[in-house]
Steps between C-alpha positions, in 0.01 A plus 500: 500500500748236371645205650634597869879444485743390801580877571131541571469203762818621688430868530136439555249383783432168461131594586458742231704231274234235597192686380663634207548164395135374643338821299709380141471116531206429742287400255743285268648284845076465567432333174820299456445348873123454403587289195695289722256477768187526343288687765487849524476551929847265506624691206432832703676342828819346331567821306490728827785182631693570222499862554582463829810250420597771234510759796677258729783429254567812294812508628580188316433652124803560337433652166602207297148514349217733494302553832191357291706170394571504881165536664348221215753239646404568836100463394569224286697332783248588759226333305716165436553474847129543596391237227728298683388538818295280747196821508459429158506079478272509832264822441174498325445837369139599389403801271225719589488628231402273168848529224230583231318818477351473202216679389320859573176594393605765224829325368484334158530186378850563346636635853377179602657271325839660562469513863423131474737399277765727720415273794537198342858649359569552859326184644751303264811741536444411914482167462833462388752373686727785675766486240330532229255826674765707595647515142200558341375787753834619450564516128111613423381695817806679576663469162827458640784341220592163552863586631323703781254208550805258497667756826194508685409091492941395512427344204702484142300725214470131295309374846303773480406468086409149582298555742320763361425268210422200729290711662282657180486102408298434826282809489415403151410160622303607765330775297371226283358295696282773660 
């Protein structure tokens, strides 16, 4: 199905609008929150919020950009806020579950050596400071061009190119000294 237009939202039920829209970007709102946030359970929890904002303010889209542009502000905003919150300057959060899952008994070498030097990739690209995350996940997870990149973060396209490059400076920096 292609992008859902204005016509759909007001003809529609915004219930049926809702899990369309949970059912085609679900998964892409999960892992852009998670590379803010870092933790899969609060990942899970702010991405049902920002569903639920979505379903509280449909009424407020109004076309000017796609309903995917849309939604990605909301997450992106969503996630600011909670990064700027007191829950997450005053809450310890603990994994039960250890980031690196390495090995298996009948996986080779090679495998292993990718996974590893995937989670260091990651382990670096996290450590970044927000700014210079969300352009990365943007422009190489989602593969999104720069002038969408530049919508989504209210930034100019040149902000974004610098950053980008700031940002493949640090990783490289980082990368090295592991």
């Amino acid at each position: 199905m292609e992008e859902m237009t204005l016509d759909v939202i007001d003809t529609e039920d915004k219930e049926v609008i809702i899990d369309e829209m949970m059912n085609r970007y679900g998964q892409e709102v999960l892992r852009l929150v998670f590379s803010y946030v870092n933790n899969r359970a609060i990942a899970e929890d702010l991405t049902q919020d920002i569903f639920v904002k979505c379903y509280k303010g449909l009424h407020t889209y109004s076309g000017k950009s796609k309903l995917r542009t849309w939604l990605w502000r909301i997450a992106i905003n969503h996630c600011k806020d909670f990064l700027k919150s007191w829950y997450t300057k005053n809450v310890v959060i603990t994994e039960d579950e250890p980031l690196n899952n390495t090995t298996k008994k009948d996986m080779v070498e090679q495998t292993v050596i990718q996974r590893q030097e995937d989670d260091q990739l990651i382990s670096a690209i996290m450590m970044l400071p927000i700014k210079y995350r969300e352009v990365i996940y943007l422009y190489y997870y989602e593969e999104l061009p720069i002038k969408e990149i530049a919508v989504l973060t209210e930034v100019g396209d040149s902000t974004v190119k610098t950053r980008l490059r700031r940002a493949k400076e640090l990783l490289k920096e980082r990368l090295e000294e592991l």
